[in-house]
N, C-alpha and C positions, 0 to 999 in steps of 0.2 A: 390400482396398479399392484400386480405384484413383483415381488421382485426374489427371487431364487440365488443365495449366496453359498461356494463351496465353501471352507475350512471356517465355516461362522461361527463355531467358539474360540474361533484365534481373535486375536488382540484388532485389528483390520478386520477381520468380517462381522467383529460383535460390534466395532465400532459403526461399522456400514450399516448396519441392521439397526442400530440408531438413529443414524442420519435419515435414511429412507422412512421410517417410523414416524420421524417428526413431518413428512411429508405427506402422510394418511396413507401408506401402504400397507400391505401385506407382505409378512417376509418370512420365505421361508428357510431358515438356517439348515445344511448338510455338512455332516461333520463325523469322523470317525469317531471320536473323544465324546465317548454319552456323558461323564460326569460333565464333561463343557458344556456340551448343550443345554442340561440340564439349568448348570447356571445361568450361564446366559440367559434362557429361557426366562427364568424365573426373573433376573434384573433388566429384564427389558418387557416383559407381557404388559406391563403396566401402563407400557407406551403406544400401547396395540395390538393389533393380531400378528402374534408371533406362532409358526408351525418348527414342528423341529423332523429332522430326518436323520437316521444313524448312515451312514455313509461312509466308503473305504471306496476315493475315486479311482484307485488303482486298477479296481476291481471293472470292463467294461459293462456288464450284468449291472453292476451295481448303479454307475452310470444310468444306465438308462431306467430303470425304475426309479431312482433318484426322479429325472424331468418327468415322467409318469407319471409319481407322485404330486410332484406339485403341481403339474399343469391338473389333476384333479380338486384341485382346489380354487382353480381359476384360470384363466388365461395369464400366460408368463409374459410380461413385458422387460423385464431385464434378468438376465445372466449376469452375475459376477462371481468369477472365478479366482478365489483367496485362498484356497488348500496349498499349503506348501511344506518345505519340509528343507532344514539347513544343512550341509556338508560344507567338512574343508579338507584341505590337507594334502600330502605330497601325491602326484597321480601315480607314480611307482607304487605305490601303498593301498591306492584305489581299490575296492573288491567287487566283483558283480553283486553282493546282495548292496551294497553300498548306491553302487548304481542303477539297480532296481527301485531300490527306493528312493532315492529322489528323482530320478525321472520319471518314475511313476505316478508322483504325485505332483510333481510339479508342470510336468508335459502333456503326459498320456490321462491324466486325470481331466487335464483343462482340455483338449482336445475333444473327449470323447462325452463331455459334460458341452462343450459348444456342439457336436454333431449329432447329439441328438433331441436341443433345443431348439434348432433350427427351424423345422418346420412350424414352432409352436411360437419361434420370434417373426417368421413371415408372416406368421394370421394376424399379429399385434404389430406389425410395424416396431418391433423393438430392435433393443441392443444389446451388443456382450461388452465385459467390461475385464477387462483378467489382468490381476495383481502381476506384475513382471518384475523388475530389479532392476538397481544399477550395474548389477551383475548380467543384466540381458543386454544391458547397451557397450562395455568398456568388457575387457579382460584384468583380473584379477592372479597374480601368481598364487599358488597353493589351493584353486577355489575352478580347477576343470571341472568337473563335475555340478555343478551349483551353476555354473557358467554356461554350461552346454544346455543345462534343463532350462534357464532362464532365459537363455540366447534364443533357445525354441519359441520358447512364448511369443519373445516380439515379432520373430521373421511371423508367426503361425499366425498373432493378429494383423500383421498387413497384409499374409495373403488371402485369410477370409474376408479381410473388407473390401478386395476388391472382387472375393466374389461373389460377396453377397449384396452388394449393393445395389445391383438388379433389383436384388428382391427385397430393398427397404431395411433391412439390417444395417447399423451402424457397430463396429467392431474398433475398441481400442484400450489400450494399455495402459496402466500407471505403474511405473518403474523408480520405487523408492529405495532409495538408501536404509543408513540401520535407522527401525522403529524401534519405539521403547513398546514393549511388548514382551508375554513373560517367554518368546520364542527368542528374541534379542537374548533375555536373562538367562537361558538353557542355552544356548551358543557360547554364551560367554561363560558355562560351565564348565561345558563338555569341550572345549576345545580351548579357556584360559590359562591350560597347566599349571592350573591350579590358585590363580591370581587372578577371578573372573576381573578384580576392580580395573587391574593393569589391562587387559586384553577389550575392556571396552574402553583406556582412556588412550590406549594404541587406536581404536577404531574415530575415538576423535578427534585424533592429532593427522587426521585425513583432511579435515573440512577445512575449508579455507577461514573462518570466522574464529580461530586463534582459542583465545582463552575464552569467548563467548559463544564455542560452539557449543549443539544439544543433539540429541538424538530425535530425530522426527516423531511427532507422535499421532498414532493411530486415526483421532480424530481430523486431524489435517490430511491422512490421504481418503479417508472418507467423504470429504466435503470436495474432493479432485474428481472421484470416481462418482458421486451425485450430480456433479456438473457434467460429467461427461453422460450421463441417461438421464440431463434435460434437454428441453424443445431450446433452449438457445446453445444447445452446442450440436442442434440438427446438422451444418459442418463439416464436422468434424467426424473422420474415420479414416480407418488407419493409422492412429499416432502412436506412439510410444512417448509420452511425457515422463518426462524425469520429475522427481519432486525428490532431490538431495543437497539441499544448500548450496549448490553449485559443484558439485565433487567431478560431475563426471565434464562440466562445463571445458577443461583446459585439454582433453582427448581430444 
């Protein structure tokens, strides 16, 4: 099996690239960030054939030598699409380079990384698998932008899995809450004014489990999205599953 992951030196795709690992695959990590790769690389090759590919999904070119690429190393049995990229803040204030990038990466990256594995997921009878939010399912104030790229996702994987289901593709979402992830820790940088501790214990006084709530971690939506590119969740397509302690449950 191989299995081809976008943003795989993030926190969720290094994790993913684990998971599948212990299941004797081949994985090929795509990633703008070479020092990540690199590490990654290096703490996970131990667990198997790991390829790595420098990668700017934004870019469509790139996109597609991207599945090129690794469809030369084997036939691609899953796609997962984890390349993202975090915004907030008031949408008065919003700027087009602001919104080029994140929906660049977060939308037009996942998009163009499913349409051009498509034909290489018909010849394997595979599936796509693409990182979404709870920001794709609920509206957040201060967080347009983050909202709309995410929002895309989910509507983008229900509508490929109805159309590719013809042709044996299975197409769905995992839509987590905040992971602890060092993307979680640069959010809560750049956008804590200056009190990251305060700005992520604001983000926990969201979850309904009180003084026992955590921040999801990595390895748990990795074991979501391994489930969802197995033969017992054949199923299952078009979903959008939440995995957020219940946050978005009372919308």
């Amino acid at each position: 099996m191989l299995v081809l992951i976008t943003g795989g030196a993030g926190g969720i795709g290094r994790a993913t690239a684990g998971r599948f690992l212990r299941d004797g695959a081949t994985v090929v990590l795509a990633d703008i960030d070479a020092d990540g790769l690199a590490t990654a690389e290096a703490a996970l090759s131990g667990a198997g054939r790991v390829l790595t590919l420098g990668t700017d999904v934004t870019s469509v070119d790139e996109c597609r030598a991207m599945v090129e690429s690794a469809a030369s190393e084997g036939p691609i049995d899953v796609l997962v699409n984890a390349a993202g990229v975090w915004t907030e803040g008031p949408t008065e204030e919003a700027t087009e380079p602001e919104w080029d990038r994140t929906v660049g990466a977060n939308l037009k990256g996942t998009f163009f990384a499913c349409r051009f594995a498509i034909p290489h997921l018909a010849a394997t009878g595979g599936c796509i698998v693409n990182v979404a939010s709870d920001a794709g399912l609920v509206g957040n104030p201060g967080n347009a932008v983050y909202n709309a790229s995410k929002g895309g996702v989910t509507l983008l994987t229900r509508s490929l899995a109805l159309e590719l289901a013809p042709r044996g593709i299975r197409v769905n979402a995992v839509c987590p809450a905040d992971v602890d992830t060092p993307m979680l820790a640069g959010q809560a940088r750049d956008f804590g004014g200056g009190d990251p501790k305060g700005y992520l214990d604001r983000l926990l006084a969201n979850y309904p489990q009180d003084e026992t709530a955590r921040f999801i971690r990595p390895e748990e939506v990795a074991e979501l999205i391994a489930f969802l590119a197995s033969p017992p969740a054949a199923p299952i397509t078009g979903a959008c599953i939440p995995i957020d302690f219940g946050v978005t449950a009372g919308y």
